[in-house]
N, C-alpha and C positions, 0 to 999 in steps of 0.2 A: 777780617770783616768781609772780604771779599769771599772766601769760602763759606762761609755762611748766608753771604747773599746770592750764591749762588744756589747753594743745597736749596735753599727757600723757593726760587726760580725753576727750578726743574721739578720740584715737589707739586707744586702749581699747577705749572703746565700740562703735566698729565693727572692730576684732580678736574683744571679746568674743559679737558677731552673725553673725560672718564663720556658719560653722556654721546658722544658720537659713536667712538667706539663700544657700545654697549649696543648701539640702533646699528651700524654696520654687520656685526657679527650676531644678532638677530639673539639676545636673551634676555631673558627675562631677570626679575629683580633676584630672587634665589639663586640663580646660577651665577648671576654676576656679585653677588654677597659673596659667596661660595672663590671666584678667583680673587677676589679683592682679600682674602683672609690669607692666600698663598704669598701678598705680599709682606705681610705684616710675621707670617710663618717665618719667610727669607729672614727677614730683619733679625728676629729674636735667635731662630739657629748659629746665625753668625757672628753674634755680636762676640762671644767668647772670642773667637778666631779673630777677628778685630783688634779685641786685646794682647792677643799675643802678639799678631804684627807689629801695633805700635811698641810693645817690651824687646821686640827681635829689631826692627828696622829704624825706626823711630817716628815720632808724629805728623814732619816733615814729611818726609817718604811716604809714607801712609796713607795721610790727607792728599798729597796733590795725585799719586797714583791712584788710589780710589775714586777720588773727585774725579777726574778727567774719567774712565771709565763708568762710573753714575752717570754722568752728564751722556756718555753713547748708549746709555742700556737705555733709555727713554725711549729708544726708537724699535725695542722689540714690542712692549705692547700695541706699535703703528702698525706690523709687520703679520702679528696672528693672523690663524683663517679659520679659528673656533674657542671656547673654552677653555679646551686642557693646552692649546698654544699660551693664549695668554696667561694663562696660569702661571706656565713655567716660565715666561718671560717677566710677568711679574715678580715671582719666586725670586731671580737674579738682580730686579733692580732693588727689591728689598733687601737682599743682601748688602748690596755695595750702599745703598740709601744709610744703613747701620753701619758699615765699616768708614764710611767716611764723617758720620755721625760723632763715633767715639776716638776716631783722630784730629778731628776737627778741634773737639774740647780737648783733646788733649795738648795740643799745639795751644789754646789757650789757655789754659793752666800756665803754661811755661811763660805765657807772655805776660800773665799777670805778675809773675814771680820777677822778672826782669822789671817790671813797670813798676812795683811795690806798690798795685793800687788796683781797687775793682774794676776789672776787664768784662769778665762775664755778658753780664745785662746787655752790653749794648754788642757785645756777638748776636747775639739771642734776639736781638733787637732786627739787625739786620737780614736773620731767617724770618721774623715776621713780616719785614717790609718786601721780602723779596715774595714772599707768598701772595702779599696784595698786589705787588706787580705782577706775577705772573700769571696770575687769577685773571686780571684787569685785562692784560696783554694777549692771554687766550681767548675772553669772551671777542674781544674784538676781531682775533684773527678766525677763532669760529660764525661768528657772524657773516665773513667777508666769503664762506664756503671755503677755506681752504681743509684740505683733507688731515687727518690728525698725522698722518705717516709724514707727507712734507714739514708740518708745524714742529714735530719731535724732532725730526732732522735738522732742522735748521737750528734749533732751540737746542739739542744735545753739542752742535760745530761752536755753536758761540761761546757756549758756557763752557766747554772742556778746554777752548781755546783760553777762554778767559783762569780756570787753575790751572792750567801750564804756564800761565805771561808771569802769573806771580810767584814762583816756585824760589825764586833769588831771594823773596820778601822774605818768607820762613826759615823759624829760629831752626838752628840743625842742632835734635837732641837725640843723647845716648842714653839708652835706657843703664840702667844702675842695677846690679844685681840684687836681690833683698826676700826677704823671708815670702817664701807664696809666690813669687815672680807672675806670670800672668795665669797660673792658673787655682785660683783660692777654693780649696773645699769649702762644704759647708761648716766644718770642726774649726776651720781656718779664720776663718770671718770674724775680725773685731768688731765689737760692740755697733761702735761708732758707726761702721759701713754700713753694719747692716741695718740703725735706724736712717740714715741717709737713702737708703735704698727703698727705706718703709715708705721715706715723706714723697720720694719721688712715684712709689707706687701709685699711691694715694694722690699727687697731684696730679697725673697722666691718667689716673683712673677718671677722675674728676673732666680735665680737660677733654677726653674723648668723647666722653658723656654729655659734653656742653656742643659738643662740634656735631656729634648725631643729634641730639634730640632738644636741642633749644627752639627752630624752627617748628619743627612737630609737636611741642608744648604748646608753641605760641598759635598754630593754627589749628589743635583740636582739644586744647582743653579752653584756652581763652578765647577762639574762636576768631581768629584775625585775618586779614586780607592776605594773600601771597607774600605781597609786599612788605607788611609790617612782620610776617613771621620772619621772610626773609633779612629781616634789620636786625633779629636777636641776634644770629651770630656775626652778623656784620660791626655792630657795635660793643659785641663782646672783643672780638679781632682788635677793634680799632684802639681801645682803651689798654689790651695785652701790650701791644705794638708799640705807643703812646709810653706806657711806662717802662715799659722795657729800657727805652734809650735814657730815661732817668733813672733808673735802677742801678746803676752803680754809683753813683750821687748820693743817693736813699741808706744804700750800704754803707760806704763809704761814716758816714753817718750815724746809723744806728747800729750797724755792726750786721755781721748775718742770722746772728738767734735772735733777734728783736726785727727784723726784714722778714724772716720764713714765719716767727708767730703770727707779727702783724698784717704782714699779707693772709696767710691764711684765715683768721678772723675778720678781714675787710671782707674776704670769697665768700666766708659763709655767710656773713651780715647781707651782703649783697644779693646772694642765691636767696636766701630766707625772704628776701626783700620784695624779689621777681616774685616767690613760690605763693607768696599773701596777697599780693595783688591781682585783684579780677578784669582789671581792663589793661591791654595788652601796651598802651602808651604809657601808662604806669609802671611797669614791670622790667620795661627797656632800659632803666637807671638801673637796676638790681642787676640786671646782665650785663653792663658798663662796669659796675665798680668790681662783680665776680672775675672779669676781666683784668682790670689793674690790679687786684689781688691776687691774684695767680702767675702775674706778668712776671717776677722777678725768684720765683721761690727755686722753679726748674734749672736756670742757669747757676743758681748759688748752688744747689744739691749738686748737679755734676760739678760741676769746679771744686767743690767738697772732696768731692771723690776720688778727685787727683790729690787730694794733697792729704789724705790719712796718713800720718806717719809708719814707715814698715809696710807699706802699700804700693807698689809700684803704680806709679801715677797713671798708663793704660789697665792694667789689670784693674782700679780701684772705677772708672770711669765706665769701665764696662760692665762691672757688675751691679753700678747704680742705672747704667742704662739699658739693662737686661732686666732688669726686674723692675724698673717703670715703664718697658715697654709692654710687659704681661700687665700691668694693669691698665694701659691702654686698651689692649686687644679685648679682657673681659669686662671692663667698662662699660658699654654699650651692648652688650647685650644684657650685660646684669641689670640694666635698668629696665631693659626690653622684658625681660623676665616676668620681675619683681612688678612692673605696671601694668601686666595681666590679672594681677594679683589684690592690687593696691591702689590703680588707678595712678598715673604717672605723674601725678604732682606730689603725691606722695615716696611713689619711687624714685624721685629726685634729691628725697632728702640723703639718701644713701652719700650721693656728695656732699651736703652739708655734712655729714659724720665725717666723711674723708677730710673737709677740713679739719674740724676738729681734732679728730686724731692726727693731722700734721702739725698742727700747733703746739699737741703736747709732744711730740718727739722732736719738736726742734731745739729741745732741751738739750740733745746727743751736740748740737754744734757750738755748743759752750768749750768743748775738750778743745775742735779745731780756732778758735775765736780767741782762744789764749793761748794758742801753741806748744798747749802742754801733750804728754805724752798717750795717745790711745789709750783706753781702761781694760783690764785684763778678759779675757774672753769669757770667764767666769762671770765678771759683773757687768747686769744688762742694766746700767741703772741710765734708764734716758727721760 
């Protein structure tokens, strides 16, 4: 929980700076798109290398070595003195932002296995809490004028400090030799991964598209105050975050094929909800419930990931978090696209399909849900 609360924390942090340093370093919104795309470039490069680490070293090792270092790379975006500086400085925090990503869950994985009960949700829970603290916590230290380089520094000592205190708490795992070890072709890939991989596309596609263009919905097609666009995603956040910490309760419950459909169908129901409505106080329920429907589907798919059978539980994590992070990355612009096109209430439906289409491939988590054995790589039947 605490590695998570912290990833959440430093994610923030420099979200909530992004703004200073953009006016420090004097660029405009293209160039600063343009470095922000080098972080998320980092992330996806390495996510494989990730996965080997945790099959070579283990998720212990992994997670608090990557943690502690994420938590100092913060301080190179303080430290640029143009573009291609922050670029590459971003490049490195998106690296370790991903390798401590898919050690993190992978060290949960192990812990649910030890608990014999859903973990997940409320790890997931605690990066969304740590984001609205960090958020919270930067506006206010940016208000006070303090500069972003002292804020990353100070914010990178505590937090690194804070995964090194905990390193005793973490389970100590050996990776297990097994068919594909951490590196899976595409010929490689069962069934089951790779729809797990699909729903996570599809949901990360979906959520990156709600985190850019919910406010910008709300303030040029519904035509809203600053304030009220700015509440779309405030109270999409809040209702994620909200369910999140019941989401293992939920699972628990109804199981994870009946959590990823029914979530999914509450998103779309929800989205569809915002997308009909013409007054923007109306619309705010719709972004709440697309919210709690999305809250719980992402930590079930990664924690999925780790436990395919003949899967090396880093290798199988990284491959669902390597391929939902490419639909993050083209998410937002495909809407951006498409609502040249279509006019962006329309090009939102695109995630309404992305539900849809997660609903029906959460069919694939029936195999993991009864503990039966992976289906042959021949049959895609999901």
């Amino acid at each position: 929980m605490v590695l998570f609360l912290v990833h959440g924390l430093v994610t923030a942090t420099w979200v909530s700076r992004i703004p200073a340093v953009q006016s420090a370093l004097h660029l405009n919104n293209g160039v600063l798109g343009l470095t922000l795309l080098s972080s998320a470039i980092g992330a996806v490069t390495t996510i494989p290398f990730a996965g080997w680490l945790v099959s070579r070293y283990g998720s212990r090792k992994t997670s608090t070595g990557s943690g502690v270092l994420f938590c100092l790379s913060i301080s190179l975006p303080g430290l640029a003195f143009n573009a291609v500086s922050l670029a590459a400085g971003l490049f490195i925090y998106g690296a370790l932002a991903a390798t401590m990503d898919v050690s993190m869950n992978a060290q949960g994985v192990e812990v649910e296995k030890e608990m014999k009960r859903p973990t997940m949700s409320r790890f997931h829970g605690m990066f969304s809490l740590g984001g609205m603290l960090g958020a919270g916590l930067g506006g206010l230290i940016a208000a006070r004028g303090v500069l972003p380089l002292e804020h990353f520094l100070l914010s990178g000592a505590v937090n690194a400090l804070a995964c090194a205190a905990i390193w005793s708490w973490l389970l100590e795992t050996h990776a297990v030799p097994v068919a594909g070890d951490h590196r899976l072709p595409l010929s490689k890939i069962p069934p089951v991964l790779f729809a797990l991989s699909a729903i996570g596309f599809c949901i990360l596609l979906s959520e990156g598209a709600m985190a850019d263009w919910t406010a910008v919905y709300l303030r040029q097609v519904l035509k809203a105050d600053q304030g009220t666009a700015a509440a779309g995603y405030a109270v999409f956040s809040a209702a994620m975050a909200t369910f999140r910490f019941l989401g293992d309760m939920i699972t628990a419950r109804l199981g994870p094929l009946l959590t990823v459909r029914g979530g999914s169908m509450v998103a779309a129901a929800g989205l569809l909800w915002a997308l009909a409505m013409r007054s923007p106080a109306l619309s705010l329920p719709g972004f709440a419930l697309a919210g709690a429907g999305f809250s719980v589907i992402i930590p079930l798919v990664f924690g999925s990931g780790g436990r395919v059978p003949g899967i090396n539980p880093g290798a199988g994590i990284a491959t669902v978090t390597g391929i939902g992070y490419v639909g993050f990355i083209v998410g937002p612009p495909t809407i951006g696209f498409a609502s040249q096109l279509v006019t962006l209430r329309y090009s939102l439906g695109v995630v309404v399909m992305c539900c849809l289409a997660s609903a029906i491939l959460a069919r694939s988590m029936k195999t993991l849900e009864s503990g039966g054995p992976a289906p042959a790589a021949t049959e895609l039947h999901f």
